[in-house]
mmCIF file as gemmi writes it, N, C-alpha and C atoms, coordinates in Angstrom:
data_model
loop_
_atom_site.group_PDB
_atom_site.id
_atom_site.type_symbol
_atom_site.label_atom_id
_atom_site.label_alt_id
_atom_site.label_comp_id
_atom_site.label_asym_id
_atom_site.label_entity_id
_atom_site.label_seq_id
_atom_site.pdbx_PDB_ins_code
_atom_site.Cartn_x
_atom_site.Cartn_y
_atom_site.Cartn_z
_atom_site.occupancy
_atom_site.B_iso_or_equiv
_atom_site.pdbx_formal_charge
_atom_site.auth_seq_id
_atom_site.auth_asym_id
_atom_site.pdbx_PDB_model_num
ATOM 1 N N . UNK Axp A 1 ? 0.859 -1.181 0 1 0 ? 1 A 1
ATOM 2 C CA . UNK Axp A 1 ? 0 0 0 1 0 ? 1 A 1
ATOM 3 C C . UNK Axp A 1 ? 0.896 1.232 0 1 0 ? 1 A 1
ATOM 4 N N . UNK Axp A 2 ? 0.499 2.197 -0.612 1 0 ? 2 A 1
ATOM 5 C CA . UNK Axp A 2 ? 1.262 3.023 -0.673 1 0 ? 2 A 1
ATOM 6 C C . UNK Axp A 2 ? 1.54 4.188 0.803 1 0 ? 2 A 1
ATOM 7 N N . UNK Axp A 3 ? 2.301 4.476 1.284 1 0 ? 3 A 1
ATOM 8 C CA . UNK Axp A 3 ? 3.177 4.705 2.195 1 0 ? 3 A 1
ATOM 9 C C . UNK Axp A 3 ? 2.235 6.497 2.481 1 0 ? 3 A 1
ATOM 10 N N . UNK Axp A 4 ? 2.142 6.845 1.265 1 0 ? 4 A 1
ATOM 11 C CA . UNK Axp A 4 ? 1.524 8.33 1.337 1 0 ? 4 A 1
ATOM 12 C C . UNK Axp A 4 ? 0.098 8.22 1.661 1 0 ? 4 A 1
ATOM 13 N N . UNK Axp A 5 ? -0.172 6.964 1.582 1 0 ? 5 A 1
ATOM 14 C CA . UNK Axp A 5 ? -1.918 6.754 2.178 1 0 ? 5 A 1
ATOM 15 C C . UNK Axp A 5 ? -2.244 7.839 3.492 1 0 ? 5 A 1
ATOM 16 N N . UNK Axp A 6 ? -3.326 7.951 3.621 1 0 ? 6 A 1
ATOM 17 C CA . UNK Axp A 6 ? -4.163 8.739 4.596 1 0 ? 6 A 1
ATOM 18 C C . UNK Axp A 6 ? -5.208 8.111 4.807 1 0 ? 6 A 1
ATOM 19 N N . UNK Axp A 7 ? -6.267 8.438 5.747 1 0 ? 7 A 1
ATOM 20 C CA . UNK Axp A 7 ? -7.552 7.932 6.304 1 0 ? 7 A 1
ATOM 21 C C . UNK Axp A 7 ? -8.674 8.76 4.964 1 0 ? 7 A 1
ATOM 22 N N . UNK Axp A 8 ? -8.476 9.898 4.988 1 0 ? 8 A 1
ATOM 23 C CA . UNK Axp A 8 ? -8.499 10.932 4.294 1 0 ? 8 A 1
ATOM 24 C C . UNK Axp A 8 ? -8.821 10.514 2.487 1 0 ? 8 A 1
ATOM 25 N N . UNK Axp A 9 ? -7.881 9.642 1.973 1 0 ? 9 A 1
ATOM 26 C CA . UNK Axp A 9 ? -8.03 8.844 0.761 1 0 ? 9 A 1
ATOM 27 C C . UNK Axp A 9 ? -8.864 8.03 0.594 1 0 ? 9 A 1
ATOM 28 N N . UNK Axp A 10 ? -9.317 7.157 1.853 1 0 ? 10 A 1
ATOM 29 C CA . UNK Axp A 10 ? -10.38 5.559 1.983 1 0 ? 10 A 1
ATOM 30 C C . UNK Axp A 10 ? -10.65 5.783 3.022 1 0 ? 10 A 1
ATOM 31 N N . UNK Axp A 11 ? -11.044 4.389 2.948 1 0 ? 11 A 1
ATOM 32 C CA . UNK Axp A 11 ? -11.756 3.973 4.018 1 0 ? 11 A 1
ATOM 33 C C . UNK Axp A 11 ? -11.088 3.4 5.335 1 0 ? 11 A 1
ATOM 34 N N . UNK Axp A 12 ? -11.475 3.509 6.335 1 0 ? 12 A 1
ATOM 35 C CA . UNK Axp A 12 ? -11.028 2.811 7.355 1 0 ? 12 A 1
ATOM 36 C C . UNK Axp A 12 ? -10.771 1.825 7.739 1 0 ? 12 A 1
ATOM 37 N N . UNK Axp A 13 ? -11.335 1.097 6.758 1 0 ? 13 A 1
ATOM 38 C CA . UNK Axp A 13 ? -10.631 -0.669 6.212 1 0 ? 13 A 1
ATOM 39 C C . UNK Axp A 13 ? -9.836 -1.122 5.792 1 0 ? 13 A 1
ATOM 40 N N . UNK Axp A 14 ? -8.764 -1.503 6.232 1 0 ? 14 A 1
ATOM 41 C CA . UNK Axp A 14 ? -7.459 -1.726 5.403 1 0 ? 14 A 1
ATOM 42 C C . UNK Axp A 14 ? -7.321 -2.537 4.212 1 0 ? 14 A 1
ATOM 43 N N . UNK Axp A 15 ? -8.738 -3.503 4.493 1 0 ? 15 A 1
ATOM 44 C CA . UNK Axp A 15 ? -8.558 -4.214 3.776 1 0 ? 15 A 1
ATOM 45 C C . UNK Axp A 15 ? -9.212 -4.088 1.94 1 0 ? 15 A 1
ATOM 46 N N . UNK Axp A 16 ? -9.882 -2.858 2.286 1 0 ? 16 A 1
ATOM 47 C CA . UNK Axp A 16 ? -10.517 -2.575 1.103 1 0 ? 16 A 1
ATOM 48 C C . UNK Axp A 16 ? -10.018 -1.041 0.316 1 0 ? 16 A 1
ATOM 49 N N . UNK Axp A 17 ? -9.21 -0.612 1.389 1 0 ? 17 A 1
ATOM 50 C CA . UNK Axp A 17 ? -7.763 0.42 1.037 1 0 ? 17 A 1
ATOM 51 C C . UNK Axp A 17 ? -6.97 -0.27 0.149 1 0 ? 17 A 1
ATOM 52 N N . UNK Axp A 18 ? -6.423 -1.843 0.691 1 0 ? 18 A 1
ATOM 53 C CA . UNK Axp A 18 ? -5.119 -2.424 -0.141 1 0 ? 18 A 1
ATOM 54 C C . UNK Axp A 18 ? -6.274 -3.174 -1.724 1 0 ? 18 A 1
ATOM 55 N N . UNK Axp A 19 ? -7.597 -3.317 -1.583 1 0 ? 19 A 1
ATOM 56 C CA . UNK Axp A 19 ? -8.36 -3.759 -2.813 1 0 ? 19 A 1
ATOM 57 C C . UNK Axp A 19 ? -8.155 -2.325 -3.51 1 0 ? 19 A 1
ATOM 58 N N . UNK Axp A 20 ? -8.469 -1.064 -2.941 1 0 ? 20 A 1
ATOM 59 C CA . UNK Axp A 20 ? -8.623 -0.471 -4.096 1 0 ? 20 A 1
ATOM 60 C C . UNK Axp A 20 ? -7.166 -0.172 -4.788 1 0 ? 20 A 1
ATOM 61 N N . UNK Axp A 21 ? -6.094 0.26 -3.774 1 0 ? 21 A 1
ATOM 62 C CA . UNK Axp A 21 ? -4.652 -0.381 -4.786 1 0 ? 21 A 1
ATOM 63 C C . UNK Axp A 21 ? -4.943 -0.728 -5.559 1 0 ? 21 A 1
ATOM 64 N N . UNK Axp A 22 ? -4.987 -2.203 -5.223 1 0 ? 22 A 1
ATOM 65 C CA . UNK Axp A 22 ? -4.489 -3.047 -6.182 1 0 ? 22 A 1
ATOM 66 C C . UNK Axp A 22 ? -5.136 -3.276 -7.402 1 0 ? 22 A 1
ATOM 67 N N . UNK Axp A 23 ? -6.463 -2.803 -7.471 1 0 ? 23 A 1
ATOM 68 C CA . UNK Axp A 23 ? -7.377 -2.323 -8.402 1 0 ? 23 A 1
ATOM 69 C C . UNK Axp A 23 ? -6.78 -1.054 -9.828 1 0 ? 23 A 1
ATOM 70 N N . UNK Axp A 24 ? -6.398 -0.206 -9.107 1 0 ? 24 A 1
ATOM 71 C CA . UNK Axp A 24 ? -5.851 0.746 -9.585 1 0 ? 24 A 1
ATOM 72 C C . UNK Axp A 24 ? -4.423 0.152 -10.106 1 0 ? 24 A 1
ATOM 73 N N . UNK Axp A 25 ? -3.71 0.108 -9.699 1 0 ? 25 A 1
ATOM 74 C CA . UNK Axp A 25 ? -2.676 -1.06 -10.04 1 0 ? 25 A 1
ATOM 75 C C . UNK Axp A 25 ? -2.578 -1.827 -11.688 1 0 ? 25 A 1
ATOM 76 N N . UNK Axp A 26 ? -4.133 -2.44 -11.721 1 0 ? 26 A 1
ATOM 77 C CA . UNK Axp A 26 ? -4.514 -3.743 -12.327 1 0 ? 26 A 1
ATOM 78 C C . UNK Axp A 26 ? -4.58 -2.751 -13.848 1 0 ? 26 A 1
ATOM 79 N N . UNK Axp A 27 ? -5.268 -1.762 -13.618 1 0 ? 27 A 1
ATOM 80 C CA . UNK Axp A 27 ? -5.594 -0.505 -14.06 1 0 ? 27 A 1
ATOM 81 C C . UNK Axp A 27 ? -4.691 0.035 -15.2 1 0 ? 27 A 1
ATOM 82 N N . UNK Axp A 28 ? -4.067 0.363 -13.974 1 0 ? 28 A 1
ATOM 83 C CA . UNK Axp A 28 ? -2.762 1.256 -14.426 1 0 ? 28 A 1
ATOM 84 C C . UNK Axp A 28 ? -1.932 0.02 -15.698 1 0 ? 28 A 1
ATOM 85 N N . UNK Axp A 29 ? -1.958 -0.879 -14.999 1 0 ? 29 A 1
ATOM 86 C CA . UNK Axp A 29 ? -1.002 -1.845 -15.63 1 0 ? 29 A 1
ATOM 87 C C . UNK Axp A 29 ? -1.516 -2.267 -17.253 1 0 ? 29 A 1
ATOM 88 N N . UNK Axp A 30 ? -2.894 -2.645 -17.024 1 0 ? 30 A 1
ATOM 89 C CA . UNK Axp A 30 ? -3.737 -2.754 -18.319 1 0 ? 30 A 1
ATOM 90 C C . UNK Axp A 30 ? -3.666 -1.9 -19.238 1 0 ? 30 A 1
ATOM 91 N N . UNK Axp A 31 ? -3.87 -0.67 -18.771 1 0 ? 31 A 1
ATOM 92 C CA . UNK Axp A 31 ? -3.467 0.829 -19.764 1 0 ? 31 A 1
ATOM 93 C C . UNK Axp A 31 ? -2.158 0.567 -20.535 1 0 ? 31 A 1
ATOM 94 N N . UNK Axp A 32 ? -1.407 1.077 -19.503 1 0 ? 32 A 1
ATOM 95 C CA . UNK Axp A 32 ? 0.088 0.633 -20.363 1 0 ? 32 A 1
ATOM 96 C C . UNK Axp A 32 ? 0.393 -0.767 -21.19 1 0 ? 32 A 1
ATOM 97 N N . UNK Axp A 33 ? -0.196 -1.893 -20.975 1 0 ? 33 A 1
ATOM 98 C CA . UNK Axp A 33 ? -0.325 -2.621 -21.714 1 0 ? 33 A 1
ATOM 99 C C . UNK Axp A 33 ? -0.558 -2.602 -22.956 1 0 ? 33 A 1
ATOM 100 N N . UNK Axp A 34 ? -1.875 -1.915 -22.864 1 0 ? 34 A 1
ATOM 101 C CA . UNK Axp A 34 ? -2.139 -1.538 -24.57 1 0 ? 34 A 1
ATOM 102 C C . UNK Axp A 34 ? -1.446 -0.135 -25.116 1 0 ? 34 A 1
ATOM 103 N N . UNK Axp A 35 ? -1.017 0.509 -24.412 1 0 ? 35 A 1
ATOM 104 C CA . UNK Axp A 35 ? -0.388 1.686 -25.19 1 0 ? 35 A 1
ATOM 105 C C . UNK Axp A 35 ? -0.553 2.4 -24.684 1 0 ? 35 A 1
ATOM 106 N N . UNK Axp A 36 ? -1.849 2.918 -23.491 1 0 ? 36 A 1
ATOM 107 C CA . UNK Axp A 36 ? -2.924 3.859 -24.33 1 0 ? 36 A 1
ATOM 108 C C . UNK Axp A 36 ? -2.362 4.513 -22.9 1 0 ? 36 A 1
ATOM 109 N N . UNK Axp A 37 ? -2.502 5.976 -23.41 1 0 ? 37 A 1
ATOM 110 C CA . UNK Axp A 37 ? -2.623 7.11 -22.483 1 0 ? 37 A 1
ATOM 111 C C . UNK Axp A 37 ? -4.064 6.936 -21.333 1 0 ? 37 A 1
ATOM 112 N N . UNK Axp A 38 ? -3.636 7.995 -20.077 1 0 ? 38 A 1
ATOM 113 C CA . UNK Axp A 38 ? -4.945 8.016 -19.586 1 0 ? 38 A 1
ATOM 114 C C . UNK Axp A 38 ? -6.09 8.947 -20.235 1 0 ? 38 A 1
ATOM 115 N N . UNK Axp A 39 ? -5.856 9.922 -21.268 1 0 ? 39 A 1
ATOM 116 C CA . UNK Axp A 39 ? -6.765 10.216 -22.291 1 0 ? 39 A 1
ATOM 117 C C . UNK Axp A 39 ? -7.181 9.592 -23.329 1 0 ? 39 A 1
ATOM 118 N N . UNK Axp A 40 ? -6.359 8.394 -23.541 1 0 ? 40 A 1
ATOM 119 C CA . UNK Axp A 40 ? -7.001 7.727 -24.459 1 0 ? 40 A 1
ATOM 120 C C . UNK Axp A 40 ? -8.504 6.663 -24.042 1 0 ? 40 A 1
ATOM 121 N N . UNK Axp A 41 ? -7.719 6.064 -22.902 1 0 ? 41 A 1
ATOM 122 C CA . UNK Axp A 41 ? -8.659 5.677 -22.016 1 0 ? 41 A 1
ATOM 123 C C . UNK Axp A 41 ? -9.819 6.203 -21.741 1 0 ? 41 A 1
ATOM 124 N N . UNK Axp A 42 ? -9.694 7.468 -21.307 1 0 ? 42 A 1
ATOM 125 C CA . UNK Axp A 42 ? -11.177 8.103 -20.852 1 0 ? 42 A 1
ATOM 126 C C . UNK Axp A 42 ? -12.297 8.18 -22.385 1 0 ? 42 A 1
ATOM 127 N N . UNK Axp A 43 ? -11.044 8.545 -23.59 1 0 ? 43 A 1
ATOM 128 C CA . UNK Axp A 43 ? -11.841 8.711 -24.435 1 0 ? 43 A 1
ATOM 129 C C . UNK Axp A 43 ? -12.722 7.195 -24.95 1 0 ? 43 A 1
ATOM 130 N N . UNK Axp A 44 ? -12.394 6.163 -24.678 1 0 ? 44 A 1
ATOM 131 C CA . UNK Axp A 44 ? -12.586 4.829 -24.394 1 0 ? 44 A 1
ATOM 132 C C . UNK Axp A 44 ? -14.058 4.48 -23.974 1 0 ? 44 A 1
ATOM 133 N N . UNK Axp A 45 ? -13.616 4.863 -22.989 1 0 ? 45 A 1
ATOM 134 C CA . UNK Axp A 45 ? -14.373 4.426 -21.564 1 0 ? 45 A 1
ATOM 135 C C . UNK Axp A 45 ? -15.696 5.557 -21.607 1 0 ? 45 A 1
ATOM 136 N N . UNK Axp A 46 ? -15.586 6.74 -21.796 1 0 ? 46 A 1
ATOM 137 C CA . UNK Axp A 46 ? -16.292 7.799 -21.458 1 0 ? 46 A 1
ATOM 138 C C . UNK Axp A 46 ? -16.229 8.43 -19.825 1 0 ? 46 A 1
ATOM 139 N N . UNK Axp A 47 ? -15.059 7.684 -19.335 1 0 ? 47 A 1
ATOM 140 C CA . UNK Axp A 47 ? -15.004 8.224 -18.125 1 0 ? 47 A 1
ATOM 141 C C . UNK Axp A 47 ? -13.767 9.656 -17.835 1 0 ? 47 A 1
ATOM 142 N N . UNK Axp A 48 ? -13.853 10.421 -17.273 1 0 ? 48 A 1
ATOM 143 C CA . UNK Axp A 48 ? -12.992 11.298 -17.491 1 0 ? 48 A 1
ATOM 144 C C . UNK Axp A 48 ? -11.537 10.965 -17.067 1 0 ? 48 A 1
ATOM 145 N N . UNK Axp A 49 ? -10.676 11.753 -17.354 1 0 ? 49 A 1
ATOM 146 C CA . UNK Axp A 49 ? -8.976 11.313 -17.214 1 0 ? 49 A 1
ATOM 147 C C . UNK Axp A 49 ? -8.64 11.926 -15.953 1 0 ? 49 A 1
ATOM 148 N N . UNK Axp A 50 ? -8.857 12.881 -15.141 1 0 ? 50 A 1
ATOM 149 C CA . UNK Axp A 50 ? -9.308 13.116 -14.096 1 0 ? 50 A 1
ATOM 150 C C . UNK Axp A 50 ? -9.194 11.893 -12.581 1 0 ? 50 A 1
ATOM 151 N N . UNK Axp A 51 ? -10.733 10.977 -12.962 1 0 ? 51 A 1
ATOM 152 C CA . UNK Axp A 51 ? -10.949 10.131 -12.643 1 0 ? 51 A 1
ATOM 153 C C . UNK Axp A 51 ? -10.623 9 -12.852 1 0 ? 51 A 1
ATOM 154 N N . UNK Axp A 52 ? -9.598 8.552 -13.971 1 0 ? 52 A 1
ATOM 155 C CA . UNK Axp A 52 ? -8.817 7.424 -14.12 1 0 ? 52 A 1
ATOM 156 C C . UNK Axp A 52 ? -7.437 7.506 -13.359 1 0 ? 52 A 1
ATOM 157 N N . UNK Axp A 53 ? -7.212 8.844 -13.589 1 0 ? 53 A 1
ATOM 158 C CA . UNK Axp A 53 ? -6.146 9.527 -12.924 1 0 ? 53 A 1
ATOM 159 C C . UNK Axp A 53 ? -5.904 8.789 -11.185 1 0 ? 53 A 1
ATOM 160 N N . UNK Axp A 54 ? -6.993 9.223 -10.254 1 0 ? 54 A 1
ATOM 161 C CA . UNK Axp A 54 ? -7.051 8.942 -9.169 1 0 ? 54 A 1
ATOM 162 C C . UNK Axp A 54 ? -7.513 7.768 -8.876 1 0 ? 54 A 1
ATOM 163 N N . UNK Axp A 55 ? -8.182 7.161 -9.795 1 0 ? 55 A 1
ATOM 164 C CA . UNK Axp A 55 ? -8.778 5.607 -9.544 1 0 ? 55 A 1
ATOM 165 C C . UNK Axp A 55 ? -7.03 4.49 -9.857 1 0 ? 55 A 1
ATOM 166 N N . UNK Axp A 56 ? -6.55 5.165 -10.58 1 0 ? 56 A 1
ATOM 167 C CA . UNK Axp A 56 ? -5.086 4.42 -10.475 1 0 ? 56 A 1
ATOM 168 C C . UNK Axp A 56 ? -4.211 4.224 -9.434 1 0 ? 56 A 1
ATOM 169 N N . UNK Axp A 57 ? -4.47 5.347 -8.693 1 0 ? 57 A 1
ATOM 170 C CA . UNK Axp A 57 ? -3.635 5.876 -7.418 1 0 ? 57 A 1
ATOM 171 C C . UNK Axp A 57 ? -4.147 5.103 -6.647 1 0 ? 57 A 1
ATOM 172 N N . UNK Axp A 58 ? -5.198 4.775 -6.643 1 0 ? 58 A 1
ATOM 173 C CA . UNK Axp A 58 ? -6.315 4.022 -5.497 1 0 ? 58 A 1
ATOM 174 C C . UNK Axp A 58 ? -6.841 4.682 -4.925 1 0 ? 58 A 1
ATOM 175 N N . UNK Axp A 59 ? -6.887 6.033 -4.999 1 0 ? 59 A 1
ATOM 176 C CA . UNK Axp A 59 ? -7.512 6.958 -4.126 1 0 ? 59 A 1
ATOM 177 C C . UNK Axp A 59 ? -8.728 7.545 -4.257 1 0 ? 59 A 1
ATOM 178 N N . UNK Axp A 60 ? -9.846 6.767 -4.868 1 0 ? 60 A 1
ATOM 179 C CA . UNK Axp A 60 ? -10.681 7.051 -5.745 1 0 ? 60 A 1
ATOM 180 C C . UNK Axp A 60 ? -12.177 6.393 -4.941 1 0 ? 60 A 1
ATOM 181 N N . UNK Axp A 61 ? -12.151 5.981 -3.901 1 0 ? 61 A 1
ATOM 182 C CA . UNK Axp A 61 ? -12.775 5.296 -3.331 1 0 ? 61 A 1
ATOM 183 C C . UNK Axp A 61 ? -14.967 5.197 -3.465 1 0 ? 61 A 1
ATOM 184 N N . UNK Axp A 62 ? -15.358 5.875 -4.016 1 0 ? 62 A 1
ATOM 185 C CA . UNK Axp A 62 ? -16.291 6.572 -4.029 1 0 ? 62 A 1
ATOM 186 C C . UNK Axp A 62 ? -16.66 6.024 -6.322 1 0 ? 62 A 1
ATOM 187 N N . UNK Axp A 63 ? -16.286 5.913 -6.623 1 0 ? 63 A 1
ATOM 188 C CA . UNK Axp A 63 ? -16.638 5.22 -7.886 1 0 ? 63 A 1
ATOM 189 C C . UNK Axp A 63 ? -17.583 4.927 -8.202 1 0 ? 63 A 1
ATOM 190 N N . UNK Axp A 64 ? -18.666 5.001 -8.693 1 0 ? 64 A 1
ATOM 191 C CA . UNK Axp A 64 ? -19.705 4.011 -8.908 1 0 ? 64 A 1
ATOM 192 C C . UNK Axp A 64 ? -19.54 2.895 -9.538 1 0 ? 64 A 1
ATOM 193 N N . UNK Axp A 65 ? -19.938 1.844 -9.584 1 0 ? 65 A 1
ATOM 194 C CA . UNK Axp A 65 ? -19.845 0.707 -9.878 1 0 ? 65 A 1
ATOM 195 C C . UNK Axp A 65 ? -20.048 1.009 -12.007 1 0 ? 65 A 1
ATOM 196 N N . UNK Axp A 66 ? -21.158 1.717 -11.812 1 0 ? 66 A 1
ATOM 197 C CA . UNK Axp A 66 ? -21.351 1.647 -13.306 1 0 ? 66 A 1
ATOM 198 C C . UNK Axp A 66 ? -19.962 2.131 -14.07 1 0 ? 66 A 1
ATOM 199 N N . UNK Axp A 67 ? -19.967 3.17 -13.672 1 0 ? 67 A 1
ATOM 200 C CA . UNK Axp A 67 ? -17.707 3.882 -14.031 1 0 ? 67 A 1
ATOM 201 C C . UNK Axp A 67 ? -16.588 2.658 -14.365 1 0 ? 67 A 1
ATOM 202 N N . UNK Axp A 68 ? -16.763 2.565 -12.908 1 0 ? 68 A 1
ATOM 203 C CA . UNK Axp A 68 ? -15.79 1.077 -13.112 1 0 ? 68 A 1
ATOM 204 C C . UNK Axp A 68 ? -15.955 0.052 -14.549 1 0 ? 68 A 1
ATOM 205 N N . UNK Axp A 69 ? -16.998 0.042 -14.398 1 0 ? 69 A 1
ATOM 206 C CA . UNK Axp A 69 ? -17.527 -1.446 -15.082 1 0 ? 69 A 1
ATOM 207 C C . UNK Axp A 69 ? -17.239 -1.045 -16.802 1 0 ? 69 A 1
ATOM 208 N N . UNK Axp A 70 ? -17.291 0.49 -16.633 1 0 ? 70 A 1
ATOM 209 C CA . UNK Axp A 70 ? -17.08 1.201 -18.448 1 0 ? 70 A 1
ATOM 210 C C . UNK Axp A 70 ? -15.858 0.781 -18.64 1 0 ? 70 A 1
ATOM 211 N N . UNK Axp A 71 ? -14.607 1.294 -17.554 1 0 ? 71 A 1
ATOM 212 C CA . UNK Axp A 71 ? -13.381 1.354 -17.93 1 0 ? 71 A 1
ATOM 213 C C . UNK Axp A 71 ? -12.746 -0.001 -18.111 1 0 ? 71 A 1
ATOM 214 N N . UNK Axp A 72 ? -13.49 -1.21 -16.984 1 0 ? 72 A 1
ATOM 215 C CA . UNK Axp A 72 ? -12.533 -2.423 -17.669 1 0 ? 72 A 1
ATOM 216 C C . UNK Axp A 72 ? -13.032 -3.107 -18.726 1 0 ? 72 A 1
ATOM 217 N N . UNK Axp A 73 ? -14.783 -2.958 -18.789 1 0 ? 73 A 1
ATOM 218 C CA . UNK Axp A 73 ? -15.081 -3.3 -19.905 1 0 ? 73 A 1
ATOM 219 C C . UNK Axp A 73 ? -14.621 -2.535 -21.39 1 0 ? 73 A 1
ATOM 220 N N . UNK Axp A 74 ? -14.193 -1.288 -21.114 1 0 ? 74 A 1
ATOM 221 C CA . UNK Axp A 74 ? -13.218 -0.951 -22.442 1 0 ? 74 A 1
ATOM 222 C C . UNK Axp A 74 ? -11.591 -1.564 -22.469 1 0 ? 74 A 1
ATOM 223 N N . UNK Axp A 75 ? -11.389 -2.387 -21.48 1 0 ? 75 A 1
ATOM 224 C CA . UNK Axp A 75 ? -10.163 -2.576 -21.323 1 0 ? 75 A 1
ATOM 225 C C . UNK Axp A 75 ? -9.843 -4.009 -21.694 1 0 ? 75 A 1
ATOM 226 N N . UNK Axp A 76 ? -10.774 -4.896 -21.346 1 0 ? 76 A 1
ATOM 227 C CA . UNK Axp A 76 ? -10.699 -6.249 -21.241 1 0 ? 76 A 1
ATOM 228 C C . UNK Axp A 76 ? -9.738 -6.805 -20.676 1 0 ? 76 A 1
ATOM 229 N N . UNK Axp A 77 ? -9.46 -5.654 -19.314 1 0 ? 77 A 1
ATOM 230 C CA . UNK Axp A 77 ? -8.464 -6.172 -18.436 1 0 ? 77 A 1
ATOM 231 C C . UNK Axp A 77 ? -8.176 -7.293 -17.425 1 0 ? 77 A 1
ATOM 232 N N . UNK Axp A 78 ? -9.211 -7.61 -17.484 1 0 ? 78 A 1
ATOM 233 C CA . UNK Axp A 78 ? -9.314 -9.185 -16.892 1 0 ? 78 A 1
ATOM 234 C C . UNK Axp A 78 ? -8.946 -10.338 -17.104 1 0 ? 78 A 1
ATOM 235 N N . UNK Axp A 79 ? -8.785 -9.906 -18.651 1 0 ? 79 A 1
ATOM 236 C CA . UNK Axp A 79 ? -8.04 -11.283 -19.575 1 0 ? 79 A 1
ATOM 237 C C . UNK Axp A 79 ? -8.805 -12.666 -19.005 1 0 ? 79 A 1
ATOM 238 N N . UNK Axp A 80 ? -10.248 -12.387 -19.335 1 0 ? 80 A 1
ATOM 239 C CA . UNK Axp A 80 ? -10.605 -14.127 -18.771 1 0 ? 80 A 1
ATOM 240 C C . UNK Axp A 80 ? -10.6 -14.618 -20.059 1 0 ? 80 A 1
ATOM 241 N N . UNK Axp A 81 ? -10.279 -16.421 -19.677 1 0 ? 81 A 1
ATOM 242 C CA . UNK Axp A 81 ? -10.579 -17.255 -20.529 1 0 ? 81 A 1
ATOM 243 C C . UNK Axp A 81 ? -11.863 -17.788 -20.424 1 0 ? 81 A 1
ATOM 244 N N . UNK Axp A 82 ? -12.454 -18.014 -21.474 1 0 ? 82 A 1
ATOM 245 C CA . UNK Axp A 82 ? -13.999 -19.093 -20.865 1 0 ? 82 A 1
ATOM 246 C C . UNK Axp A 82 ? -13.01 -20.383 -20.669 1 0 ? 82 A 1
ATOM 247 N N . UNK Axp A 83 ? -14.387 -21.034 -19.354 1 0 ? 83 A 1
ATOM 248 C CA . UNK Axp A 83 ? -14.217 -22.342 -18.489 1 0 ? 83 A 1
ATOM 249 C C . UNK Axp A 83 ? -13.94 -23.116 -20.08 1 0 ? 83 A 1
């Protein structure tokens, strides 16, 4: 977790502090994977760069689910295989 964390950033749960990391993380990592800037992304996603910005950091805690769900579904960062 990152060291510059605050209470202030999340939640009081550590354990859903080190999820959103690592979320952001997954994120971050997927982006650069494909190339793509965090403006390219937003332009993607329809979510703003702003908000990809800080959802990378993990500090973003407050997201709606629907947001989320734009950016990895523009991402196909999950890399699942079907069963």
């Amino acid at each position: 977790m990152p060291r510059d964390w605050t209470a202030e950033d999340g939640y009081f749960d550590d354990l859903v502090n080190e999820g959103l990391y690592q979320l952001g993380e997954a994120i971050y990592q997927g982006r650069r994977r494909h190339g793509w800037t965090q403006r390219m992304l937003a332009a993607r996603s329809g979510v703003d760069q702003p908000t990809i910005a800080r959802l990378e950091r993990g500090k973003l805690p407050g997201i709606s689910l629907r947001r989320l769900a734009r950016i990895l579904g523009s991402m196909d960062i999950l890399d699942l295989q079907p069963p």
